[in-house]
N, C-alpha and C positions, 0 to 999 in steps of 0.2 A: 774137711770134715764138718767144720763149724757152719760152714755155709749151708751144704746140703742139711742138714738139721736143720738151717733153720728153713728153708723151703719144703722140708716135712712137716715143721709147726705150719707152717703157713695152708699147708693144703688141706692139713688134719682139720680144720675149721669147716668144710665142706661135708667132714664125715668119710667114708669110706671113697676117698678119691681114686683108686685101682679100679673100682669098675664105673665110674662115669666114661661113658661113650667120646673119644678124642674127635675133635675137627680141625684138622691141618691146613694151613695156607701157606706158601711160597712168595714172598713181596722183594722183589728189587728194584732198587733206586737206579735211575739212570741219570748225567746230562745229556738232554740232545735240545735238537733245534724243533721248536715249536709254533704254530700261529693261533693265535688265539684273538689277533685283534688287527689284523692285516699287514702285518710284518713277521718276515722269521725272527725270533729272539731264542735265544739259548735259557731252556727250560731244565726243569728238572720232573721226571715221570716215575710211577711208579707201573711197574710191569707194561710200559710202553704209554701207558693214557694219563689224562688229566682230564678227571681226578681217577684218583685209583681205584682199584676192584674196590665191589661191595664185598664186604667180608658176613656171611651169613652163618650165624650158632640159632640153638635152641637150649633156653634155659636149662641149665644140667649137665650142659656140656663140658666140657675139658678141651682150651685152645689150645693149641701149641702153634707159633707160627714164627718162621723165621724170615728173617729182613737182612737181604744182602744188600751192604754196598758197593755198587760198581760206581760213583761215583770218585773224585779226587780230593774229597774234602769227607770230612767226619758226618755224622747224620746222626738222625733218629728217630723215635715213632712212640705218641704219647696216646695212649688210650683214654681218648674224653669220654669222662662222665663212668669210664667204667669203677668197680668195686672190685679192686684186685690186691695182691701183694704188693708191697712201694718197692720190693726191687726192680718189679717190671714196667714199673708206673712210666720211664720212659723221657726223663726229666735228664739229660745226660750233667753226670759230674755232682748231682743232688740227688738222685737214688738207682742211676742206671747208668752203666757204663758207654760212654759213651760209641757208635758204631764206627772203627778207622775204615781208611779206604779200602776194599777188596774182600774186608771179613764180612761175616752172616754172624747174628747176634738171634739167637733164640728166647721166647716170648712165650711163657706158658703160664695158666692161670684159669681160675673154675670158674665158669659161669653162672651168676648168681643172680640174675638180674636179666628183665626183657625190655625190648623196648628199641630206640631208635637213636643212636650214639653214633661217633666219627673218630678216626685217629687221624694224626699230621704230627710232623717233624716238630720240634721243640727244640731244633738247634739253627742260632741266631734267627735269618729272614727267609728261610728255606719254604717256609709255608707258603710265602707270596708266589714263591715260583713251581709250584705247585705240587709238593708235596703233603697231601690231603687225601680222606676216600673216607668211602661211610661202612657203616656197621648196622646190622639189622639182627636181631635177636628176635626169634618167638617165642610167646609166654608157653609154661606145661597146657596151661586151659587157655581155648582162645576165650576170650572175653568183649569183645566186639566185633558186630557184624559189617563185614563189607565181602566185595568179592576178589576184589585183587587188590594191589597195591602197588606205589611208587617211589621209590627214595627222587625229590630230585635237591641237591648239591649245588648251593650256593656260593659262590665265590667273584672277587675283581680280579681284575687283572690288568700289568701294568710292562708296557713293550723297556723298560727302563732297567735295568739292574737294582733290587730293591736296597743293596746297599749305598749306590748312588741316589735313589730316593730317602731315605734316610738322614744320609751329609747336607741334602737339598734342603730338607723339613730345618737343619739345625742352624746352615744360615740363615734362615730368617727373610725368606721371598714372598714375596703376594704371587708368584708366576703362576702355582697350582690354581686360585682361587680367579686369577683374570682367568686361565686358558678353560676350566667350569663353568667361567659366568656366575659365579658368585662374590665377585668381589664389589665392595661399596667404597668407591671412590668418592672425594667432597663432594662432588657438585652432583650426585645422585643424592648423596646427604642433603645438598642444602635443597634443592627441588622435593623434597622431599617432608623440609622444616623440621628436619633432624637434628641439624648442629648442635643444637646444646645437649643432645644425646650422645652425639662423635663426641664431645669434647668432656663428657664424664665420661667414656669408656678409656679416653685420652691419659684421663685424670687417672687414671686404673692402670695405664701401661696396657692398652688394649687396645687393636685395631676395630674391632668388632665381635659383634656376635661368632664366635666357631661354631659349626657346625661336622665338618668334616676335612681329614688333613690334605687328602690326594688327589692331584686326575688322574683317573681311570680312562682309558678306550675304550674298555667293555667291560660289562658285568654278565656274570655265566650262571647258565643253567644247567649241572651235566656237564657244562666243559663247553657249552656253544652258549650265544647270545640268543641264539632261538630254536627250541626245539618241539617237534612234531611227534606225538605219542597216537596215530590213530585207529592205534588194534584194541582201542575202549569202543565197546557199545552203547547205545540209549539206553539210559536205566543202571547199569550197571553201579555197584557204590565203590569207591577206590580211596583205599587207605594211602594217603599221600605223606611221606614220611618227609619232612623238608630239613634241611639241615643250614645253616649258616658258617657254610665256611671260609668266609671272606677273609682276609688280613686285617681289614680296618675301615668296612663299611657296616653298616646295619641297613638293615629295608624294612620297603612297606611293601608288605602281601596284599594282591587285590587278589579276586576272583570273580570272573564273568557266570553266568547263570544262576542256578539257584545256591543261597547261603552256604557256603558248608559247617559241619559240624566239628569244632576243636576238644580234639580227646583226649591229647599229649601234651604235655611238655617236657622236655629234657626226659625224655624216655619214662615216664611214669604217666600213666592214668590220669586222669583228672576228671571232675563231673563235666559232662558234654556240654557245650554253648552253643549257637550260632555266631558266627564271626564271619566277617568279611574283611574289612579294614584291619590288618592285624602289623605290630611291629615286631620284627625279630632282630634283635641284639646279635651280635658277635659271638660267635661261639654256641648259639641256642639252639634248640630242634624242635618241631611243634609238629606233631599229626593231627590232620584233618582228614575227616571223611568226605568226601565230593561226591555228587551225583551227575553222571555224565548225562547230558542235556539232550532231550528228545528228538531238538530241533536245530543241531548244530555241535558245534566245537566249543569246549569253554578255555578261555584264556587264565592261566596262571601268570599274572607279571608279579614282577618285581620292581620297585622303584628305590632309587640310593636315596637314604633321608636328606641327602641335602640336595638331591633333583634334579642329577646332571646325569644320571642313567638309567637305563630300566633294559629288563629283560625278559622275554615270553615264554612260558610253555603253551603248547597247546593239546589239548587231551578230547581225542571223538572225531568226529568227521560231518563236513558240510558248512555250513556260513559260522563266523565266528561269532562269538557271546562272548564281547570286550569286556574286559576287567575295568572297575573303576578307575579313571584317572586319580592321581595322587597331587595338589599343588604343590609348586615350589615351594618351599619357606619361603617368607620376607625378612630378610636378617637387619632391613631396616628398622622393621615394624620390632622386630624384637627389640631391638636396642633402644626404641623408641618407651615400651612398655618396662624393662629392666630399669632404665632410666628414671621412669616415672615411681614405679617402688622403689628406689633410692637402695640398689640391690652391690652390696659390697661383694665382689668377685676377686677371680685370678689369685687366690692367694699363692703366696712366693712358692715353689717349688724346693727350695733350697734353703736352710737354715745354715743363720753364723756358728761357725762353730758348735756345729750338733756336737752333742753329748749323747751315750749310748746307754748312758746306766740314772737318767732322771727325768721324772714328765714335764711335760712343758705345757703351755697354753695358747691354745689359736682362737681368736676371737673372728666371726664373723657375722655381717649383717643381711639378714634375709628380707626379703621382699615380703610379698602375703601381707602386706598391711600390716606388721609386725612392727614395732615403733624402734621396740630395745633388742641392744645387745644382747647375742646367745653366747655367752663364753662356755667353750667346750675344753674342758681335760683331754688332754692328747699326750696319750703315756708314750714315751719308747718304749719299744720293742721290749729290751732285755726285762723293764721291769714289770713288763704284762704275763706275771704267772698266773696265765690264763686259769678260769675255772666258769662253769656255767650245769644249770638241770639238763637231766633230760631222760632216756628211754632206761628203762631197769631190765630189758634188753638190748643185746647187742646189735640195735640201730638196723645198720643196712645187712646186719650179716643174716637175717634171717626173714628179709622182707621179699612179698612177692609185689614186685611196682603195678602189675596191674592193677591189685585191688590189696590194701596193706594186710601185711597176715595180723591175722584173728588175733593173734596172740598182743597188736595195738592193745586191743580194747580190754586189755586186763589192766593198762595201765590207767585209774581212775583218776579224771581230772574232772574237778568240782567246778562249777562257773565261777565261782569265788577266787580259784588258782590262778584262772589266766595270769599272763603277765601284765604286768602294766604298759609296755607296749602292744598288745595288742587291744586292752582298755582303753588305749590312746588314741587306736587306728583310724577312727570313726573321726573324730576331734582334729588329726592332721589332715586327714584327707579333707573337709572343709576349709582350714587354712590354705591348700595347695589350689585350689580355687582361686586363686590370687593370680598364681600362675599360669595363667589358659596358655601361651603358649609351648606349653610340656603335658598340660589337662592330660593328654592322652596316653602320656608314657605312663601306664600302671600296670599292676598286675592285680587288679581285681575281680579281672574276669577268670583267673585261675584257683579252683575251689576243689580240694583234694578229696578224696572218696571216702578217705577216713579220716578220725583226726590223728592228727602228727604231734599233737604236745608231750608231752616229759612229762615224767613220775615230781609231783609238788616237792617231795624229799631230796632229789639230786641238786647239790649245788650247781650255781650260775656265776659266771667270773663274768661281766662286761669287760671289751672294750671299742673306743673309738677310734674308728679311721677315716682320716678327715681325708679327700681326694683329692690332691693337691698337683697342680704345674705351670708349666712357663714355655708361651707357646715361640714367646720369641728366642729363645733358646732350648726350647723342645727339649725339655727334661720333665720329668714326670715322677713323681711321688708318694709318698703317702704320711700324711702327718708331716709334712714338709721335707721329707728325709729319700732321698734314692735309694735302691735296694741297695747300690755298693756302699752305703755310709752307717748299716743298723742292724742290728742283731737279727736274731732272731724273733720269730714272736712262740716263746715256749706255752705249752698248754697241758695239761695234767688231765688223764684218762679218765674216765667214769664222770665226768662230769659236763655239763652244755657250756659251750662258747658260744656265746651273744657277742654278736659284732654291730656296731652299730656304723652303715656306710656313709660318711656325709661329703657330699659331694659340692667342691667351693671352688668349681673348673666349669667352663661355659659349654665342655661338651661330655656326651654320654658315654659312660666307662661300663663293659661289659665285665664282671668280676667274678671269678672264674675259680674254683676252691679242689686243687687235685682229692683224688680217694673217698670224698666226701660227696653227701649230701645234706642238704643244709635246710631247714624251714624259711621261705622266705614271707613274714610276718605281712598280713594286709587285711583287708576289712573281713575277712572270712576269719578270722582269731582261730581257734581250735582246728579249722580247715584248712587250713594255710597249707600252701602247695609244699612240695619237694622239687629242689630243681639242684644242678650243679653251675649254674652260671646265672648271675642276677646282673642286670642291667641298669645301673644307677642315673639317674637323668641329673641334667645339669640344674646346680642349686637345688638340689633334694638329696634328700637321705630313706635309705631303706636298711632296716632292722632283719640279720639273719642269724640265725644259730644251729649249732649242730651237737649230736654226741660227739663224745672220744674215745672213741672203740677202735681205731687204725695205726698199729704202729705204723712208726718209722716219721722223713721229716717231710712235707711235701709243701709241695708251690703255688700260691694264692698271688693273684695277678691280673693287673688288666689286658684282658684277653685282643684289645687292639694292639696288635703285632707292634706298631711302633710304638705306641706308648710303653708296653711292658719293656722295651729294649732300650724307650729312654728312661727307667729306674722305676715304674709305678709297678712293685711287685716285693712280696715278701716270704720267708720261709716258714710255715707253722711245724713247730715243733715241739713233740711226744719227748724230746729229751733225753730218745732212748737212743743205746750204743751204735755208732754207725757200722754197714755192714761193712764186714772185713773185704766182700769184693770190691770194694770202692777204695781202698787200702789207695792203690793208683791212679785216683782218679781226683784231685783235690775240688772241692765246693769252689777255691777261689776262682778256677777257669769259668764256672758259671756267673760269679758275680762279673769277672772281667768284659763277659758281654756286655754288659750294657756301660759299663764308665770305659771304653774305646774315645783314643781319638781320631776324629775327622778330620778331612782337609780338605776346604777350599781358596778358590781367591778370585781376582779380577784383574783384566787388563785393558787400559782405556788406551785408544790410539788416535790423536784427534790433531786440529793442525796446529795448534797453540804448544801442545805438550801431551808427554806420554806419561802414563802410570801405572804401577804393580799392588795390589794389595791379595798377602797372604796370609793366613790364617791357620793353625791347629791347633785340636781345643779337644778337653774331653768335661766331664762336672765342673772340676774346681779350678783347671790350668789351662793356659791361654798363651800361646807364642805366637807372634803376630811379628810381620814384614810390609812395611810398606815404602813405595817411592816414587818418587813426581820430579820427572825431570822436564823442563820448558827450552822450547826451541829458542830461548830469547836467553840460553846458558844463566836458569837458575834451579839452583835441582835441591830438596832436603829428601834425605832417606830416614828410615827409624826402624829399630830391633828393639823387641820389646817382650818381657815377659809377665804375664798377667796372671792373678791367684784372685777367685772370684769367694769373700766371704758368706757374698750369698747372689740372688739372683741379678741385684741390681748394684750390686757394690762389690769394687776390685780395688787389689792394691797393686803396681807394677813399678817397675824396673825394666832399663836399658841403656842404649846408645842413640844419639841422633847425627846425625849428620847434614852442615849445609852449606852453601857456598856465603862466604861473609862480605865481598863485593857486590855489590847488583849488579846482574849483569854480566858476571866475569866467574870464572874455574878457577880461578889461580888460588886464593885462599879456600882453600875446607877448612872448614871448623868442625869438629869431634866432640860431643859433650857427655858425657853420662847423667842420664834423667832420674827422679823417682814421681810417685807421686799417685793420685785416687782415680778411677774413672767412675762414675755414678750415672746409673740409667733411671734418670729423672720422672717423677710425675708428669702428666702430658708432654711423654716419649722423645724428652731429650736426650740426648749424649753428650754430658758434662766431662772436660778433664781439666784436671788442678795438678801442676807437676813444678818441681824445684830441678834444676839444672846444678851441674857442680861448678856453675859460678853463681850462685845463690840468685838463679833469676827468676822468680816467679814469671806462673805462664797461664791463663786460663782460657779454654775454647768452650764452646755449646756449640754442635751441633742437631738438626731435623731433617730428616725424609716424607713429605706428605704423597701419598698418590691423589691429584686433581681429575683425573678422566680413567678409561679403566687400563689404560696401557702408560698413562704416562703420568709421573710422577716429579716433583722439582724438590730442590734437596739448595741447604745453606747451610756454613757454618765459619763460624767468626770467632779470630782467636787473638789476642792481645798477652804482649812479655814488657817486661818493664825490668831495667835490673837498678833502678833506684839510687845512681850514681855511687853503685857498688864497684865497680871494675873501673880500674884506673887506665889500662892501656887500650881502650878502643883504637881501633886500626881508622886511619884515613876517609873518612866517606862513610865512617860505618854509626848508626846514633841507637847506643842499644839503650837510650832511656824512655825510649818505649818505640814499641814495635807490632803493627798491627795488618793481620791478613783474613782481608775476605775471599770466602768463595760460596757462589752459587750457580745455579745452572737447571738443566732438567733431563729426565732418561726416559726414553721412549721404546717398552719391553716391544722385539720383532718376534722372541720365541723364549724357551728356556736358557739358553744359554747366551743371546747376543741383545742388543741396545743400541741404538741409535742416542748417545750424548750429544750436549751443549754445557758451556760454563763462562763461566768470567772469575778468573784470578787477578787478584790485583800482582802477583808476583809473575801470572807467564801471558796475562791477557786474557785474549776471547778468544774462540774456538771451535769445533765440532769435532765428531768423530764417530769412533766403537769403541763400544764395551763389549768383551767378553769374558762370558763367568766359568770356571772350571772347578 
């Protein structure tokens, strides 16, 4: 009973929802085998394709659509960007029940809003595999002139199982980045007159510039790497609805022939531009108008920003009219330039001992010619009782996105009101000048129809989200905190949340705000767009705020699939009662996605000796196997468990094991260890450990890559037990004891290596490496 009430308040907001006109769809999930990139790989479709149906309403509507699972695993289906009730919002275990294997889950909800939106699964990595499809809505009045139109549907695609690309990201390989060609090896650095750039990136715990995590095979257009549209005419204007639904790429939009005109973004209106060169973010949708070219075919590409793909449409018929080429980055030239502004990055991803209930402080140094420290306040969660101005109407509940209703412009904002962020706007954007290598990530070319500001009288709650992670252990944050380690961020109704984004990660975070629309603040002040998803570029910050008009709790997150899954995501929460259908469904199963553990390892087989190392690890815990036996019969094993205080600091616990002869099996020795491992400033690996015969022990090791496949690796370790132990065995001088090894690894693919080494305990050597 309670339930259904409250899906009667929910609908009652529409006004008389009994006679809006229903639009029905039918969606089943399937696994089968798919090609998308010259192998079959086991996909996942909806009603047989990838991507799935477009799903077409007209504002006024009433959805109803149900989604079956025929897969063997749980599913789900989140409506981006739309303005619905949060039960259906589609977030499974945070306001939507999640879909079991064999059931249909039904999805109903008033259409309130026009424009060019997408849905995709929200349960763990399912979207990679291709669970996505777009949404087109028509406004009551059209509003722009063209003659026909196009959704085309952006995504990567990756022949790998995306949770084995995942485990891959968290050990910590350069493999994705050589097999791209984007990897900077020394001696491209030093040809280059790089080095003292590699070696403050060093000084940072940083390999270099990031740009992007994955190789890809192909990137899609529609579901193919190139597709062919030639039933457009000469002249003809084509509303091209694009959507971005990659996992964890962004592009650059060319277009061949003449400019077209950008109308949209994230399904709302905007005053028309000309663009060409355009970047689209993760998760975003942008409509342009095109004019199909007199004299040929115009190319739509796309290119991955970090320029290891592209993909075509072509629209019209006869000789093609090539899109602009897009350059690669130079991730040298960056690192070269970052360098030069003495630009403090990578902040830790993980803090000691977070606390849930007190702000803390994260200091970072920006470039821009900016001399001093910015210390920024970085509340937790719990005690951000958010509050912020805004519409003394109910926001998006009554807005028409083509052209804002009328009813904006009763809300009178004096030029005196702005904010002071956007007083400011003008004044940042010349500091960001500093930054040419990002110059281009803005959003100033997007200038909304009406203005979007807040009633002066509604309170404004700030807070900051500093965008925080650690690429060598691929966790991801915010305000240094994982989603599994922090409250909520509670926020209190009738009033604007101002967020303030500040981005202290070398790569671009697409951030993504469910149920909401959000002003995203830029040199247009009062104009400032509406979107649901803002693209924060690395080392910058962008200012967004929204009303609080939406029950219920909903998910704010970086929309790069794998970052949100390694903890860059949080709950905004109204604070209101959960719903009773969720009774069986606990929040915790959603945090548990993302702090999961992984499991890899290694195994070398070479002629000197063999070795095993194993690993499983989730944020804070770490169980680790390793063991090196030498054909010359000397072997140490070690069990060990590891508790990471923060990113670069562990405390562990175990067993070692070694043979106490050179030479010889007959004596093992067993010892119980304790002691710190610390991942040093220029990308040491420090360990300090006491054995239970008080013998001190300390190693450093280093992995450098020299060329782009091969890499040489040392590390040197010394025990000493200080003529503490009385009974030494025969032969055996534990008053000091010292082992080198080094060598070098030559990647042949993802998983195998061509070694070399020299132990002073088993000799010299070659062999394989292989990684699982």
């Amino acid at each position: 009973m309670g339930s259904q009430a409250q899906i009667h308040k929910e609908k009652s907001v529409e006004g008389n929802i009994d006679n809006l006109p229903v639009r029905e769809y039918k969606l089943e999930i399937n696994e089968e085998m798919v090609n998308k990139a010259g192998k079959d790989v086991m996909g996942m479709t909806i009603n047989g394709s990838i991507p799935g149906p477009t799903l077409e309403f007209n504002e006024g509507e009433y959805a109803v659509i149900h989604v079956k699972n025929n897969m063997s695993v749980e599913t789900s289906i989140h409506w981006h960007g739309m303005i619905l009730p949060n039960f259906f919002d589609g977030v499974p275990y945070l306001s939507t029940p999640p879909i079991k294997p064999g059931k249909t889950l039904k999805y109903e909800f008033a259409i309130k809003q026009n424009g060019t939106y997408w849905y995709h699964s929200h349960t763990m990595l399912q979207e990679q595999s291709g669970v996505f499809g777009s949404i087109v809505i028509q406004p009551r009045e059209k509003t722009l002139e063209y003659d026909k139109e196009l959704v085309l549907m952006l995504s990567d695609w990756t022949n790998e199982k995306p949770t084995d690309v995942l485990r891959f990201l968290k050990r910590g390989t350069e493999w994705y980045n050589i097999k791209k060609g984007t990897a900077t090896p020394l001696n491209e650095v030093i040809v280059r007159g790089a080095l003292g750039a590699q070696i403050d990136f060093w000084r940072q715990r940083m390999e270099g510039a990031d740009i992007a995590d994955i190789y890809y095979p192909a990137f899609l257009i529609n579901g193919e790497q190139t597709m062919e549209y030639p039933d457009f005419s000469p002249g003809e204007k084509i509303r091209l609805r694009i959507i971005n639904g990659a996992a964890s790429t962004s592009f650059w939009m060319t277009f061949g022939g003449e400019t077209p005109m950008l109308v949209s973004a994230d399904g709302i209106d905007v005053v028309p531009v000309k663009k060409n060169k355009t970047f689209i973010g993760v998760a975003e949708t942008y409509d342009f108008i095109a004019t199909i070219p007199q004299n040929g075919k115009m190319e739509f590409r796309i290119t991955a920003q970090d320029g290891s793909g592209t993909a075509s449409a072509f629209l019209g018929e006869g000789k093609v009219l090539e899109a602009p080429d897009v350059p690669k980055p130079d991730k040298i030239a960056m690192m070269q330039k970052m360098a030069k502004m003495d630009m403090k990055m990578g902040a830790p991803a993980l803090k000691s001992n977070p606390r849930k209930d007190e702000p803390y402080k994260m200091k970072a140094k920006w470039g821009m010619k900016m001399d001093k420290e910015m210390e920024m306040e970085g509340m937790d969660d719990s005690e951000m009782d958010q509050s912020p101005e805004a519409f003394k109407k109910e926001g998006m509940e009554g807005m028409d996105h083509s052209k804002m209703d009328d009813s904006m412009t009763d809300m009178k904002m004096e030029p005196d009101s702005i904010s002071s962020v956007e007083k400011n706007a003008n004044k940042k954007d010349g500091e960001m000048q500093g930054m040419q290598m990002f110059s281009e990530f803005n959003y100033d070319y997007l200038k909304s129809r009406e203005k979007t500001t807040y009633a002066k009288d509604v309170p404004v709650n700030e807070i900051l989200l500093n965008l925080t992670g650690n690429m060598s252990r691929y966790i991801w944050s915010l305000n240094g905190i994982p989603l599994a380690e922090t409250d909520k961020i509670r926020i209190k109704g009738n009033q604007v949340t101002r967020i303030t984004l500040n981005n202290l990660t070398m790569m671009h975070h697409p951030m993504h705000l469910h149920g909401h629309f959000f002003r995203v603040i830029n040199k247009n002040g009062e104009y400032s767009p509406l979107k649901h998803t803002v693209n924060v570029p690395p080392m910058q910050e962008i200012t967004i705020e929204f009303y609080g008009n939406e029950y219920g709790d909903w998910f704010f997150h970086c929309h790069i699939l794998y970052h949100m899954m390694g903890g860059m995501a949080r709950v905004i929460s109204y604070d209101t009662p959960r719903d009773p259908r969720l009774k069986e469904y606990p929040l915790s199963n959603l945090i548990h996605e993302t702090n999961q553990f992984y499991t890899w390892g290694m195994v070398d087989a070479a002629s000197h000796m063999a070795g095993l190392n194993l690993v499983s690890s989730n944020i804070r815990n770490q169980f680790n196997l390793s063991a090196e036996y030498g054909w010359n019969e000397n072997i140490e094993a070690e069990m060990s468990y590891e508790y990471y205080l923060n990113d670069w600091f562990r405390v562990f616990g175990g067993i070692n094991m070694e043979n106490e002869m050179e030479d010889s099996m007959d004596q093992i020795s067993t010892t119980a260890i304790a002691g710190i491992r610390y991942f040093t400033p220029y990308m040491f690996n420090l360990d300090l450990r006491l054995d239970n015969k008080l013998r001190p022990q300390i190693s450093l090791g280093r992995e450098i890559m020299i060329f782009p496949r091969l890499s040489v690796f040392g590390e040197y370790e010394y025990q000493s037990d200080f003529g503490w132990v009385d009974d030494l065995p025969e032969g055996k001088d534990y008053q000091k004891e010292e082992t080198i090894t080094v060598g070098a690894e030559y990647f042949l693919s993802k998983n195998f290596s061509l070694m070399g080494s020299y132990d002073n305990r088993f000799g010299a050597g070659g062999g394989l490496s292989a990684r699982f």
